[in-house]
N, C-alpha and C positions, 0 to 999 in steps of 0.2 A: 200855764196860760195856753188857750189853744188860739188856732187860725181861724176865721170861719171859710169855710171852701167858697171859692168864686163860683159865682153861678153863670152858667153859660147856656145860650139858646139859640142853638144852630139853625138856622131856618133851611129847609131842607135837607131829607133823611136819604139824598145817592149815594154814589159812590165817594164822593169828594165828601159830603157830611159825614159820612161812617167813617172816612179817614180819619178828619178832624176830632171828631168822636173819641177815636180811640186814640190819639193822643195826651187829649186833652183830661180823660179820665184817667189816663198813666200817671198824670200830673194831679189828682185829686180834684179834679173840677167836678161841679155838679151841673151836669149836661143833661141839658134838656132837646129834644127837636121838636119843632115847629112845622106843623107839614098839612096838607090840605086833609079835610077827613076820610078823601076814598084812599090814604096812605096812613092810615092812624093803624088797623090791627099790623098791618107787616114790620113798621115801626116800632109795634109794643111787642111783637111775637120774638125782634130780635133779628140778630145777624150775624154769618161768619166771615170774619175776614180771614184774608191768606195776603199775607206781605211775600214777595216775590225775591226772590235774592239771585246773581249773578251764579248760576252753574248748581244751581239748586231747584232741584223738581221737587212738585208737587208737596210745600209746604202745610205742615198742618193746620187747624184754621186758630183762630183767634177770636172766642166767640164775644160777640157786645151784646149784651140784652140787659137791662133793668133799667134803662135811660127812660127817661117822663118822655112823653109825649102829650102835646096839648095842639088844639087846631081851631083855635078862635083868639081872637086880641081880647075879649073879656077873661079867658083863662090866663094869659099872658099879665095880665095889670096887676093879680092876685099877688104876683112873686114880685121881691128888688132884682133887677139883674144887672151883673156888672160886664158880662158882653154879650153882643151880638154878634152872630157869624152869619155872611151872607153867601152860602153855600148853592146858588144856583146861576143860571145862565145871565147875558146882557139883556135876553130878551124876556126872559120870565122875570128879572127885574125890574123892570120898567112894564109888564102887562098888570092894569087895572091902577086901582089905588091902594095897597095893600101895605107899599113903605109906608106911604103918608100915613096909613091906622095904624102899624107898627109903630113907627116912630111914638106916635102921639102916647102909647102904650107901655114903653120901656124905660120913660123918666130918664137919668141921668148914665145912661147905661154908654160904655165904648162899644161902638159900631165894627165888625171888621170886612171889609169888602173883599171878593177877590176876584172879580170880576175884568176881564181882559179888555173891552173897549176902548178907547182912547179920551172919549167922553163920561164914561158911569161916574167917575168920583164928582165931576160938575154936576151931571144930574141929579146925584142923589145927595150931595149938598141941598138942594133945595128944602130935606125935611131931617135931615140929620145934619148939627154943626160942624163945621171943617176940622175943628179944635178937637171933638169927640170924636171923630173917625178916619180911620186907618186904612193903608191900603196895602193887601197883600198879593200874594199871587203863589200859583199850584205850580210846586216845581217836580211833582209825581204823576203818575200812571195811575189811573183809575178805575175800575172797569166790572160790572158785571159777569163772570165765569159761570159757565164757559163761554168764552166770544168763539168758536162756532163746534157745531155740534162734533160729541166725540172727542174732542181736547181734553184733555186729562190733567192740563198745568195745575190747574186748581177750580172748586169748586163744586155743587154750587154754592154761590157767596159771593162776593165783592173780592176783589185781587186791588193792589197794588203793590207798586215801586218806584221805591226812592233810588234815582238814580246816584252813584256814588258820586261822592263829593259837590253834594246837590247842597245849595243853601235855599232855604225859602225867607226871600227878602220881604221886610214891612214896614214900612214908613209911617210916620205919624207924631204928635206932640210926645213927648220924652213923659210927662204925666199918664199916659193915658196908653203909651209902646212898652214901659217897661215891665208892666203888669201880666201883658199877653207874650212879650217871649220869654219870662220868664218863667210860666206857666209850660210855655212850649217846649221847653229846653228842656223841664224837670221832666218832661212825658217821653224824653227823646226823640223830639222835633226839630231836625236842623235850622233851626229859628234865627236871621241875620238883622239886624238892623241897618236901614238903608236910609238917604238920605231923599229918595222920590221913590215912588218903586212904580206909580206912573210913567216918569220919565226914564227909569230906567227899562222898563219892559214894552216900551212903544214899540221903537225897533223890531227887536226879536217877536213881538206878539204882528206886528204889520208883514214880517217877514211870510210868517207861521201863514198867515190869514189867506195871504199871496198864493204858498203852499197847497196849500188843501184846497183850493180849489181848481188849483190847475190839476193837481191828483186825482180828485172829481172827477173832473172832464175825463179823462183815463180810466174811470171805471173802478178806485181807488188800485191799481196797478202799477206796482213799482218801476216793472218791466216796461211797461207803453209810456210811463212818464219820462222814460231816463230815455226814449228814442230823442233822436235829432230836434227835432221841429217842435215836439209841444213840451221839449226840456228848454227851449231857448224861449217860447210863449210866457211859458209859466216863471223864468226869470227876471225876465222881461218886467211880469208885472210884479213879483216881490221888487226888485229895486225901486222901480216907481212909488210901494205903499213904504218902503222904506225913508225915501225921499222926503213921501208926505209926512211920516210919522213925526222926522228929525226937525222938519219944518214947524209942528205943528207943539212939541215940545222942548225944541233945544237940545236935545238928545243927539251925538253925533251917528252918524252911520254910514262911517268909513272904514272899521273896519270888518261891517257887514257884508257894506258892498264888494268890498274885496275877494269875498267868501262865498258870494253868487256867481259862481264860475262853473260850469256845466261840471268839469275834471273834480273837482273841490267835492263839490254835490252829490256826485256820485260816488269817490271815495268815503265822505262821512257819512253815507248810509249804509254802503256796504258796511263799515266800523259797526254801527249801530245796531243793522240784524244782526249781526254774529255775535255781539254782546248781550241785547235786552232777553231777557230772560222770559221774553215774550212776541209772539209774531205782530211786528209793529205794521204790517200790513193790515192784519184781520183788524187787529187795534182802532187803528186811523180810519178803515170805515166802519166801523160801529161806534167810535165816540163823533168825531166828527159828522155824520149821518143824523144822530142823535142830537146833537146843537149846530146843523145845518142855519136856522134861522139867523143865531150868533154870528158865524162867518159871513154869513150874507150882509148881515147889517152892518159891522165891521167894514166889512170894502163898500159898501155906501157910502158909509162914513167917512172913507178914506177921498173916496173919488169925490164928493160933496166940497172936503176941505182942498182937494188938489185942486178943484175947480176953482175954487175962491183966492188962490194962492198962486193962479196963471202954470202950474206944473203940470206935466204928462201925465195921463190917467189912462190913455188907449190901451195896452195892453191888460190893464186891472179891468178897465171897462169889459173887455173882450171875453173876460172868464166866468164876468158875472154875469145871473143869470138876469133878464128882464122886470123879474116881479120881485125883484128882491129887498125886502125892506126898507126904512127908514127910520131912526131913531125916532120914539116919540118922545116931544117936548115937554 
């Protein structure tokens, strides 16, 4: 008696989809991407990946190619599919009406989100059921190689890294969660079951959002961030989006707070470069640059709920820029 393979349909062919990708086809899935048509031939042509390892250069690649590719919701109604993966930003998830056609599109299919907002999972309840959909979150490195010209780590291709002892937590009905990390696990995906992974990733994600943009302001420089004055700005307002996050989910973050300490801050980064098996400088501005609009919207979002909730928001105000987003309803 055989199994029939799960079918899966990534919506978005980056970095993070080619991850998931190749997981998931470790694990026997039949993976499909969903991707607009001016990315359907790069899609079809294929991919190398290179996984990154701790004190290991220039791994050989890991090639993905013979995945379907389709880029209309009439090609999509064709097939059953038992997930969906939502492999793109807060803000390219929410531009146009595209979940709503999806949705209408993939029948009775588990949704997987992995989208970092504080709000996506209430949004996009709107056209997918709470019951059918899952929320996970990227606990790897992702990145088009080379991130800057002349680097040799790897590429060209897609790089990632799993940091060690990395769990990728996913929340959701026990029906509808066991199917996907089970899946995950066979592929060799450190796949955790949690019991929010919203509320557990408020925090650390309000933290992060804080982060990067006071980095930003700096130029993405590690150096100019870690001076006196725009390292206490930019902590300033991580604690405050922290504040808001804990406020806004029940999520404690106390012992975040603790950990936004100028001394702290600059010890775990220095940790960090001398480990990541990658320059998390050139990193953080090329991905973060890259879903600028996301972090923008995100401390909106933050400062919108702080406001409503009578909390300090001036320092988060202070790093954002003026034109910076708003969730659309």
């Amino acid at each position: 008696m055989t199994t029939e393979q799960p079918r899966v349909l990534l919506v978005g062919a980056g970095a993070v989809g080619q991850v998931f990708a190749h997981y998931l086809r470790a694990a026997g899935c039949a993976v499909t991407f969903f991707v607009k048509p001016k990315y359907a031939a790069e899609a079809q042509k294929g991919f190398a990946l290179y996984e990154l390892k701790i004190r290991e250069r220039a791994p050989a690649p890991r090639p993905l190619s013979g995945v379907g590719v389709l880029t209309s919701e009439r090609e999509v109604q064709k097939t059953r599919w038992d997930q969906v993966w939502l492999c793109m930003s807060s803000t390219a998830l929410r531009a146009g009406d595209w979940v709503k056609k999806l949705a209408a599109s993939t029948g009775d299919a588990t949704w997987v989100m992995l989208q970092p907002a504080i709000d996506d999972r209430e949004w996009l309840s709107q056209w997918v059921p709470p019951e059918r959909l899952l929320t996970g979150m990227i606990p790897f490195l992702a990145f088009q190689a080379p991130l800057t010209p002349g680097d040799a780590l790897a590429g060209p291709g897609t790089a990632f890294w799993m940091p060690p002892l990395t769990k990728g937590l996913l929340s959701g009905t026990r029906e509808r969660l066991w199917p996907v990390l089970s899946a995950l696990r066979a592929g060799g995906y450190p796949a955790q079951e949690d019991p929010d992974v919203t509320r557990a990733a408020s925090v650390p994600s309000a933290v992060l959002c804080a982060l990067m943009l006071g980095l930003e302001t700096q130029g993405w420089s590690f150096e100019r961030l870690l001076q006196p004055e725009p390292l206490a700005r930019t902590l300033g307002a991580a604690r405050e989006a922290a504040r808001i996050a804990e406020w806004a989910t029940g999520a404690s973050s106390a012992s975040v707070q603790a950990l936004l300490k100028p001394f702290v801050l600059k010890s775990a980064l220095a940790v960090a470069t001398r480990l990541a098996p990658v320059d998390l400088e050139a990193f953080f501005r090329a991905h973060f640059t890259k879903v600028s609009d996301q972090t923008r919207l995100m401390a909106r979002t933050y400062i919108d709920m702080g406001r409503g909730a009578t909390l300090d928001t001036r320092q988060l105000q202070a790093l954002l820029p003026q034109d910076a987003p708003r969730a659309p309803r």
